[in-house]
C-alpha positions in Angstrom: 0.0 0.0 0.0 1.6 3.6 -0.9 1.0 5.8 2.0 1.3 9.6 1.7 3.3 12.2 3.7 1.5 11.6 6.7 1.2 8.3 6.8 -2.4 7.4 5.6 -3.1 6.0 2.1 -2.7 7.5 -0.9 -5.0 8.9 -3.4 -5.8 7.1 -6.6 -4.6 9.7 -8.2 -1.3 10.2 -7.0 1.7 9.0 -9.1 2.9 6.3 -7.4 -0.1 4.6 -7.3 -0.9 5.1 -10.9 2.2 3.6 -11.8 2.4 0.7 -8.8 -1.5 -0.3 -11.1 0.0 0.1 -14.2 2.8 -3.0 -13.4 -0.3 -4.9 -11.6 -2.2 -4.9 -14.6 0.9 -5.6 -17.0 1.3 -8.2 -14.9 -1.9 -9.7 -15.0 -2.4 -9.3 -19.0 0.8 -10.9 -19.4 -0.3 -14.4 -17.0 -3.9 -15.0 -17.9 -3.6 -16.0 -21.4 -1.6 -18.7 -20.6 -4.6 -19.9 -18.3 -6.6 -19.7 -21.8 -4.1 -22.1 -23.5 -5.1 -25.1 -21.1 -8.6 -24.5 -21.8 -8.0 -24.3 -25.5 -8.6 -27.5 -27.8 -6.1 -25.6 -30.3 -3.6 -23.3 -29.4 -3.6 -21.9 -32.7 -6.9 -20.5 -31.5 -5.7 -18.1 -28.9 -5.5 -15.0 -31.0 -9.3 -15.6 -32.8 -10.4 -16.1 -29.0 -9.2 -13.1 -27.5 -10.0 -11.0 -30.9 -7.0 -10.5 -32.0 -7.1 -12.0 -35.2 -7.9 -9.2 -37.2 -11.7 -7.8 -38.6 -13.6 -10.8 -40.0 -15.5 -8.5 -42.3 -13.5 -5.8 -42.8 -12.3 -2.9 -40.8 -15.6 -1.0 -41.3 -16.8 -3.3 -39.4 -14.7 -2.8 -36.7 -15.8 1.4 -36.7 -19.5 0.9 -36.3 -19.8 -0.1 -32.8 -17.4 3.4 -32.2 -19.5 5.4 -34.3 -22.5 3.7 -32.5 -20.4 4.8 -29.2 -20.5 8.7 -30.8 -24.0 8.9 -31.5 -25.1 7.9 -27.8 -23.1 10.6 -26.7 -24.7 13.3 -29.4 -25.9 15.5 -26.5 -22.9 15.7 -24.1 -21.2 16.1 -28.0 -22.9 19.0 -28.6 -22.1 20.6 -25.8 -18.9 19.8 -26.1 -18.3 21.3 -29.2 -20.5 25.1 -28.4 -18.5 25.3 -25.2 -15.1 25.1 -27.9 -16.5 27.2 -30.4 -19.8 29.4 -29.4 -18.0 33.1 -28.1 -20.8 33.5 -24.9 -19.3 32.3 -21.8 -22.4 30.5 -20.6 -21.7 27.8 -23.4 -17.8 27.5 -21.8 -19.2 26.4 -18.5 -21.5 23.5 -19.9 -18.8 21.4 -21.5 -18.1 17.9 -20.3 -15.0 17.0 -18.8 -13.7 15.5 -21.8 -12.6 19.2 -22.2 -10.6 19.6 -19.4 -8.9 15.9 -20.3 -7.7 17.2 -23.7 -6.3 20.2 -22.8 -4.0 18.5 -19.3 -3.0 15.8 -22.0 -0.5 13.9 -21.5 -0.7 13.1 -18.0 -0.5 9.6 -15.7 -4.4 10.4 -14.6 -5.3 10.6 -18.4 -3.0 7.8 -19.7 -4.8 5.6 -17.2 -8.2 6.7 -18.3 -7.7 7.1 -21.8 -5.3 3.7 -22.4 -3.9 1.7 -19.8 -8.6 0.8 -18.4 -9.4 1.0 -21.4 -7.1 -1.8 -22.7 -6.5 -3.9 -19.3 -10.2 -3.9 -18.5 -11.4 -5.1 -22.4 -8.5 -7.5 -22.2 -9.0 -9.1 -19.2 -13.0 -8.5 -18.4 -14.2 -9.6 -21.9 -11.2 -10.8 -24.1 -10.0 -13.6 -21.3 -13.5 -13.6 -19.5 -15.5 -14.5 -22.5 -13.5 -17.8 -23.7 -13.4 -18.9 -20.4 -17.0 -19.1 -19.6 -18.0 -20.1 -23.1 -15.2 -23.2 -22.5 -17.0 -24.0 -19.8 -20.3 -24.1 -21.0 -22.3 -21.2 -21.2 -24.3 -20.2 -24.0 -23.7 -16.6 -25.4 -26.9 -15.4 -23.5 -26.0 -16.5 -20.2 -22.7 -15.5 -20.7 -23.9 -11.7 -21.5 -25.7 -11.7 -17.9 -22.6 -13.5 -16.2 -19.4 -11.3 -17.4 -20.8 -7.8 -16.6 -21.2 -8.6 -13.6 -17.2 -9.7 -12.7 -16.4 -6.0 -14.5 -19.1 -4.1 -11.9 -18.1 -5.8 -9.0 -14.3 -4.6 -9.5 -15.4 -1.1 -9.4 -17.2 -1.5 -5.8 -13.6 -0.9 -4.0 -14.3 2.8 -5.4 -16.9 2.5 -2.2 -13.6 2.4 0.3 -12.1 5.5 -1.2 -15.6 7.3 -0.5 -15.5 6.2 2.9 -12.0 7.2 3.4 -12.5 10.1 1.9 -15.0 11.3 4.7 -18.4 10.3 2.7 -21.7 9.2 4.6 -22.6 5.4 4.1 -25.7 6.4 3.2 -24.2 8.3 0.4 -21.4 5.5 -0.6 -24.0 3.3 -0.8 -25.9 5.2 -3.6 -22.4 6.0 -5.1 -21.6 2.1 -5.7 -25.3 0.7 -6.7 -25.4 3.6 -9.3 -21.9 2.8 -10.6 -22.5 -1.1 -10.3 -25.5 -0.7 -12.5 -23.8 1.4 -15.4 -20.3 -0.3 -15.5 -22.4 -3.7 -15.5 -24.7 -2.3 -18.5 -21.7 -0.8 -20.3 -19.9 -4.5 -19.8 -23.0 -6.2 -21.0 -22.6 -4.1 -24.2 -19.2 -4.6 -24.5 -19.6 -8.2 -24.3 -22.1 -8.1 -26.8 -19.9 -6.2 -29.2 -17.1 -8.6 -29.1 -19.6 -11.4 -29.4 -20.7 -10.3 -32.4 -17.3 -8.5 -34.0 -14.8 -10.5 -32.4 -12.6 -7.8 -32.1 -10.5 -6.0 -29.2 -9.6 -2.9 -30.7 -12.9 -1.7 -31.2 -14.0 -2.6 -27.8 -10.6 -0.4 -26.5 -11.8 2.7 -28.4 -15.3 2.4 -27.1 -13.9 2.0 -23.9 -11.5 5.3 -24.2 -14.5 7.2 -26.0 -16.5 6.4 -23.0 -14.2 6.9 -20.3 -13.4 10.5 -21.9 -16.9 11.9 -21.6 -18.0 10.1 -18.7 -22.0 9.3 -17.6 -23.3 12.0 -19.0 -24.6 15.3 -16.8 -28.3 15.3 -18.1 -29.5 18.1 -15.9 -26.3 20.7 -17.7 -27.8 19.7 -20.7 -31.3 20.6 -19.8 -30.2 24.1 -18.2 -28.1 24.7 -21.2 -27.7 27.9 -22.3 -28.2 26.6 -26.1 -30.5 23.8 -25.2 -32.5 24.0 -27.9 -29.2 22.2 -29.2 -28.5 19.7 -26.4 -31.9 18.5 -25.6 -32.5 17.3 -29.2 -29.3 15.9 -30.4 -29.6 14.5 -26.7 -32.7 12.2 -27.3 -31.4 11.8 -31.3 -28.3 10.0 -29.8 -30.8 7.9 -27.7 -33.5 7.2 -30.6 -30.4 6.7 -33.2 -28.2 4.3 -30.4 -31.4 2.1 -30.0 -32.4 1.9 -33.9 -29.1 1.4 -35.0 -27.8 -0.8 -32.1 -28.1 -4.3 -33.9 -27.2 -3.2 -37.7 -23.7 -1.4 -36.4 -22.8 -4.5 -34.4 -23.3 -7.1 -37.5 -20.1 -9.3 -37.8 
């Protein structure tokens, strides 16, 4: 455990921690496969299996679940993009964070956010998690309710930081269902996606493009200054995420 200057634990955020994760995870990555070759009838079979063998159907395949990604984040988008370029100063104070994440580029925080999660968490929660419960029996469909659940419940330790950090349990507890239900619902549609693409380096760009604007802040876009522009493009990402969910995931 990395302690601070006066002796408690350190933040999340501070350096050495970052960087103490970053050689867990490499770690990790770099030992599960070879639990995947046991389980393997064919080790020949291990890059297909962890979707790494390249887009069955061509790389345009691989850039609709991204573009799928974009278009369910049209609202936060939006105001991403007055706060850049409309000259009134109420538009600068509506942007998501995304802003602030480009602009302190390149940092440990953002290199974490942006690349290391992005690519540990695809790689070990769906790319290793997948094969193994398909090996072992599951059908697809049970296997999208089992796996999301294995990447929700490693984000309920976030709960311990709120409590250290002075939070009511009331409040933690609200905290970690609300982020258990999201990170379990974006798991279940990253599951889906490699299910159906077979390929990690779309699910890694979802990831990132997720992880850059966050759950999105539906009450700034209601009180926008411009929301004539954020409430609509905020229910056309919705309608145009639901109608072209299955068509953009086609393998």
């Amino acid at each position: 455990t990395v302690r601070d200057s006066y002796g408690g634990r350190a933040s999340r955020d501070d350096p050495r921690v970052i960087v103490n994760r970053f050689k867990s995870v490499a770690v990790v990555c770099a030992v599960i496969p070879a639990f995947l070759l046991i389980l393997l009838e064919d080790p020949r079979d291990l890059p297909q299996a962890l979707g790494l063998s390249g887009p069955p159907g061509g790389w345009l395949v691989g850039w609709r679940p991204v573009l799928l990604t974009l278009t369910l984040f049209l609202g936060p988008a939006s105001a991403y993009l007055l706060s850049l370029f409309c000259p009134c100063a109420e538009c600068r104070k509506y942007g998501p964070h995304i802003k602030h994440e480009i602009q302190a580029l390149p940092t440990l925080q953002n290199a974490r956010t942006l690349v290391v999660a992005p690519f540990s968490e695809e790689f070990v929660f769906r790319a290793c998690s997948l094969p193994v419960l398909l090996c072992a029996g599951f059908s697809p469909c049970s296997t999208l309710a089992i796996a999301p659940l294995f990447f929700g419940t490693a984000h309920l330790h976030h709960g311990m930081e709120l409590l250290r950090a002075g939070c009511r349990p009331l409040q933690v507890a609200v905290s970690v269902t609300f982020q258990l239900a999201y990170t379990s619902l974006f798991g279940a549609f990253a599951c889906f996606v490699l299910l159906r693409t077979s390929q990690l380096s779309t699910l890694i760009i979802v990831h990132a493009v997720c992880n850059s604007f966050g759950f999105p802040d539906f009450p700034s876009l209601f009180d926008h200054h411009h929301k004539y522009v954020t409430v609509p493009a905020l229910f056309m990402g919705i309608v145009g995420f639901y109608t072209m969910f299955r068509p953009w995931t086609l393998p």
